[in-house]
N, C-alpha and C positions, 0 to 999 in steps of 0.2 A: 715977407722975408723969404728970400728964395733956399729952399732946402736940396741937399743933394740929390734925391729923388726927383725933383724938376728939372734937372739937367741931362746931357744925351747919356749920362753914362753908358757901359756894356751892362746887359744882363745880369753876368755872372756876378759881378761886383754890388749889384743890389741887395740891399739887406744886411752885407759886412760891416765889420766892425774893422777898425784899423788895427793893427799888434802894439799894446803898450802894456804896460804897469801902473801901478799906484807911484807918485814919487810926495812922499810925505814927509813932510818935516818932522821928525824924528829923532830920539837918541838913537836907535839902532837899526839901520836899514840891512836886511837882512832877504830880499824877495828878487833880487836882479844876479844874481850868480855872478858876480862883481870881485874881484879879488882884493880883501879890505887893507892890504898892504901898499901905503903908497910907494911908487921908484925910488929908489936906493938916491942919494943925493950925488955919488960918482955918474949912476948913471944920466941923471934930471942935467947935471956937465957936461955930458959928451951929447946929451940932445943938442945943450943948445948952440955946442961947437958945429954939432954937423948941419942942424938949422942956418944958421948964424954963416958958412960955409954954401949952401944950398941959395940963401937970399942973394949973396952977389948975383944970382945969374936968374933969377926970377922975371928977368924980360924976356928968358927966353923958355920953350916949353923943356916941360921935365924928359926923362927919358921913356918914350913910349913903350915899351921892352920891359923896362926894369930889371935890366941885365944883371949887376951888379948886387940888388937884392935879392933875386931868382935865385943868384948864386949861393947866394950867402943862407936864405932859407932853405935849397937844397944839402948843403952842407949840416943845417940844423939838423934834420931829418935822417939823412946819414948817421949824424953820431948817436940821436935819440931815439929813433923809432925802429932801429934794427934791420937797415934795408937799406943799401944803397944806391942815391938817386942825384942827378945832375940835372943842372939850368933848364937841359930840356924836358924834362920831367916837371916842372913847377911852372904855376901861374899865378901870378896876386893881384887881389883888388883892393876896394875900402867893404873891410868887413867881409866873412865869408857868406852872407845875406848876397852881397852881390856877386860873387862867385858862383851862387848856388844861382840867382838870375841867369847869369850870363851861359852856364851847363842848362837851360830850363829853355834861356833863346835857340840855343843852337840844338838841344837835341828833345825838345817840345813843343809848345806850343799849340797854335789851335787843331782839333780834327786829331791833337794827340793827348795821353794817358798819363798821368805819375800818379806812384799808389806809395803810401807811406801806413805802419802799422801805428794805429794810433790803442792811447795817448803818446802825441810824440809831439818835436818840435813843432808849433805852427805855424810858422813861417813859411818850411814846405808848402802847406795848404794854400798860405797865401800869398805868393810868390809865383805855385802855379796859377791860380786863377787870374794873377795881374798881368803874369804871360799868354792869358786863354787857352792855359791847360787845363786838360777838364783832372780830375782828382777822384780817388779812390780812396778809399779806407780800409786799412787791412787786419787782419785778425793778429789778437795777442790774448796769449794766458791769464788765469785771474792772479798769477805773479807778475805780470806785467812786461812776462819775457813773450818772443816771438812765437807765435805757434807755428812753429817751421811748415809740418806738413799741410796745415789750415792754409799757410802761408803759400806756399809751391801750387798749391788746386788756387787759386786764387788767380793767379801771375798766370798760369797755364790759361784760365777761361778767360781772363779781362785783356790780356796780352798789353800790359803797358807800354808805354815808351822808356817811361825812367822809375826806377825801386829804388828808395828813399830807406837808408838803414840809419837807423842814428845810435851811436854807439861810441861813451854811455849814453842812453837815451836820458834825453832831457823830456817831460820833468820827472818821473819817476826814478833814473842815477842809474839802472839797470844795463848793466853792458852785454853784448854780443859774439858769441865765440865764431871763433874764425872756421871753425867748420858750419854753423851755420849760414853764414856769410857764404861759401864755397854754394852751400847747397840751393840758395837762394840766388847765385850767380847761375848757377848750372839753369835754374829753371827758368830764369829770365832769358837766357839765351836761346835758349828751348821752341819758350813764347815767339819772338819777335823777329830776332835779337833786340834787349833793352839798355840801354844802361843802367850801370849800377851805382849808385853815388850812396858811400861810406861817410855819412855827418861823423866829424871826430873832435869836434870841438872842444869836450870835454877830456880827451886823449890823454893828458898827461896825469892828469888823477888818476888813471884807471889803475886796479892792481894787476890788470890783463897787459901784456905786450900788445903795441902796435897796430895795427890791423894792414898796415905800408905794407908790409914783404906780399902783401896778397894782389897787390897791382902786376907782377909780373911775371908777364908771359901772358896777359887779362887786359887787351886793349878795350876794352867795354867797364872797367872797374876803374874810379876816382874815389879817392879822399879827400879830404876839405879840413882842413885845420884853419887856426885863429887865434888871433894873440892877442884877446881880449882878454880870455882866461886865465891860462897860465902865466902869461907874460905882464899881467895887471896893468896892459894897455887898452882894456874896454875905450877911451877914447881917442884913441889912435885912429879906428878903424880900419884893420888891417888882417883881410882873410887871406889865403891860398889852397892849393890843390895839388896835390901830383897824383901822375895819369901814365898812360902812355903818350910819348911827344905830340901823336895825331892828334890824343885831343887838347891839349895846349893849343894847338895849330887852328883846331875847331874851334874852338871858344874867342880867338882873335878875330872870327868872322863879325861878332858881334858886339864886340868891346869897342866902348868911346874913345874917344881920340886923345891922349895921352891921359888915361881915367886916373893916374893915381899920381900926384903931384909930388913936385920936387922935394918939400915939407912932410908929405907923408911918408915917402922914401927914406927922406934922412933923418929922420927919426925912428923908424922901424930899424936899419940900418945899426945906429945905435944899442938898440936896445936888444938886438942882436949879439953885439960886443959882450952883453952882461948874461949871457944866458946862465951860467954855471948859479949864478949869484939869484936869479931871480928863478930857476930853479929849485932850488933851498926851501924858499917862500911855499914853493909849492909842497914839498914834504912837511913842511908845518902846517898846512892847511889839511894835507890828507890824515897826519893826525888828530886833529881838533876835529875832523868830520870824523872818522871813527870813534873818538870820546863822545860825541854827540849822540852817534848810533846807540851806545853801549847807555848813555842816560836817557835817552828817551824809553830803548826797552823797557833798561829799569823802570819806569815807571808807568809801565802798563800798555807805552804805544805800540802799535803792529809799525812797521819801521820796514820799507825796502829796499835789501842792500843795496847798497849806492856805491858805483864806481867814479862820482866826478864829485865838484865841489861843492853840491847841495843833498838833500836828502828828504823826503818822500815821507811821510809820516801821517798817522790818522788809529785808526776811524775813526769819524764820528760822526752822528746822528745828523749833524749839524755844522757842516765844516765850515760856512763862513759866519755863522755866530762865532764860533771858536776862532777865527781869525779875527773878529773885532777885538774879543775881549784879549788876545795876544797884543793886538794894536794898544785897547785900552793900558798896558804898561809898559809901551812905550817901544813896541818893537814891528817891525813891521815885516812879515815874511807874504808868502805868495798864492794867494789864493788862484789856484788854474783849472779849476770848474774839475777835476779828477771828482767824482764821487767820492766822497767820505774824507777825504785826506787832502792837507796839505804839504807845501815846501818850503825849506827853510837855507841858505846862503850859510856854509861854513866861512864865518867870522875869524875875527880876531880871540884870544881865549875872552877878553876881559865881555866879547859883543857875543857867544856864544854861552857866558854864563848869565846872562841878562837873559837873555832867549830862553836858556832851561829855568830857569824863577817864575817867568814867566809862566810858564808850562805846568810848572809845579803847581803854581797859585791858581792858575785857571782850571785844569785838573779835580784841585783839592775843592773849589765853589762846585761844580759840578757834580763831587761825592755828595757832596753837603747836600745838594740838591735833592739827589736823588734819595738821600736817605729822611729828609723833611719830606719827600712828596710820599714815601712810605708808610 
């Protein structure tokens, strides 16, 4: 049987693992950062008006451009993120995965650099190495925040191409202040000039403002939003970016020929219409994530404030024992190799008090344990 290893593959790709999850049959899935509120039933309407719209003309291609969504997502942005930005300012793909591709074809690639501070998104990692960027690892604190000035000597000796900030980082929830950010822009230009690509996926949870107003007058700094998250279209796939127009301009050097279809359009489009409405959703999720917070302390976990819709939690001697026996009642959160600690998906209340019972009862066998082995 022929294994991957007996094929030409590159190099670099030897030995990887591809980026997935567990997806388990479960009462409570709880490990994909998923927003567990399905669309409003006005909205799941206006989908399938603007689909339903969009199919008469499916003999002919979508709009390469995506003029009319650029719009409409720059206007999102505008009103939410405290920084105003127009069509040419924004790019979209399927999923901000290939966004972050398509910034990685055009300003990486082979013979070049991206350094991201881990633990952080891995898709970064993987993403450049599918592009034949070679990758870096950068330093971070044992709170899991950026060690700026660790960070600056780093960037100055390796001289990247691209600095990878993710904020809130995923998977530890820990966000980035915009003076950081500054200081880590200042030093990447320093190096190279690099680009600086702002991960903001998690964006709208954060209790921090924006990080948008800091692209201007900064044509070397992008953002990368995604409306898997807050917009509880994870299967939409539908990422974007605002930059300066240059690099909009850049990133068309290497985008496929009408990559984001009529149907993907008119649905995103859509669900545009409802933002106010499926923003809501989102303040009830960053509640139940700070009730979360506040019970897990209670009961003994070391807990990393979390700025997005999951949350960081441990230690322990043995984190994926500990994650079985979470599994074993029926809940399923995220084991991502972090030493000591797991992640866990702010739920719905009734799926986030499943999770802390959970917690409680694995917890309370583990006292027991250790006070029998005494």
């Amino acid at each position: 049987m022929t294994r991957i290893d007996d094929l030409p593959i590159r190099d670099e790709l030897r030995g990887q693992s591809p980026y997935g999850a567990p997806q388990l049959d479960v009462p409570v899935r709880l490990n994909t950062n998923e927003n567990p509120y399905p669309l409003p039933d006005a909205l799941v309407r206006r989908i399938a008006e603007r689909v339903t719209e969009a199919a008469r003309e499916l003999n002919r291609y979508p709009d390469r451009n995506a003029v009319e969504l650029r719009t409409e997502l720059a206007a999102y942005l505008s009103r939410t993120a405290g920084h105003h930005v127009t069509l040419d300012n924004v790019w979209a793909a399927n999923g901000s995965n290939e966004i972050i591709q398509q910034l990685l074809q055009t300003f990486a690639g082979p013979g070049r650099t991206a350094i991201g501070f881990e633990p952080s998104y891995s898709m970064h990692a993987i993403i450049s190495r599918g592009t034949g960027t070679g990758w870096i690892s950068g330093p971070r604190n044992d709170d899991f925040t950026i060690d700026v000035p660790a960070a600056e000597r780093t960037i100055a000796e390796q001289k990247p191409d691209v600095v990878f900030i993710c904020s809130p980082n995923n998977p530890t929830g820990t966000a980035v202040s915009a003076e950081a950010v500054l200081r880590l822009y200042e030093a990447a230009l320093a190096a190279r000039p690099s680009m600086v690509i702002v991960d903001e996926a998690y964006g709208e949870f954060s209790h921090r403002p924006s990080l948008l107003p800091l692209i201007e007058g900064r044509p070397n700094l992008v953002l990368t939003r995604t409306m898997s998250k807050a917009f509880g279209a994870a299967g939409l796939r539908l990422g974007y970016l605002a930059a300066d127009p240059a690099v909009v301009d850049a990133v068309q050097l290497v985008r496929l020929p009408y990559h984001l279809s009529s149907v993907t359009q008119a649905t995103a489009l859509a669900a545009l219409e409802h933002t106010d409405t499926l923003l809501r959703y989102v303040e009830r999720l960053k509640a139940e994530r700070d009730r979360v917070v506040a019970e897990l302390t209670a009961l003994g976990c070391e807990v990393t404030p979390s700025d997005a819709n999951f949350i960081q939690f441990g230690r322990f001697t043995d984190a994926h024992a500990v994650w079985q026996r979470i599994l074993d009642h029926g809940v399923l959160v995220r084991d991502n190799g972090v030493p000591g600690y797991l992640r866990v998906t702010a739920g719905t209340p009734q799926e986030n008090d499943a999770f802390l019972e959970a917690v409680r009862a694995v917890l309370k066998d583990e006292h027991s344990l250790k006070e029998t082995s005494a």
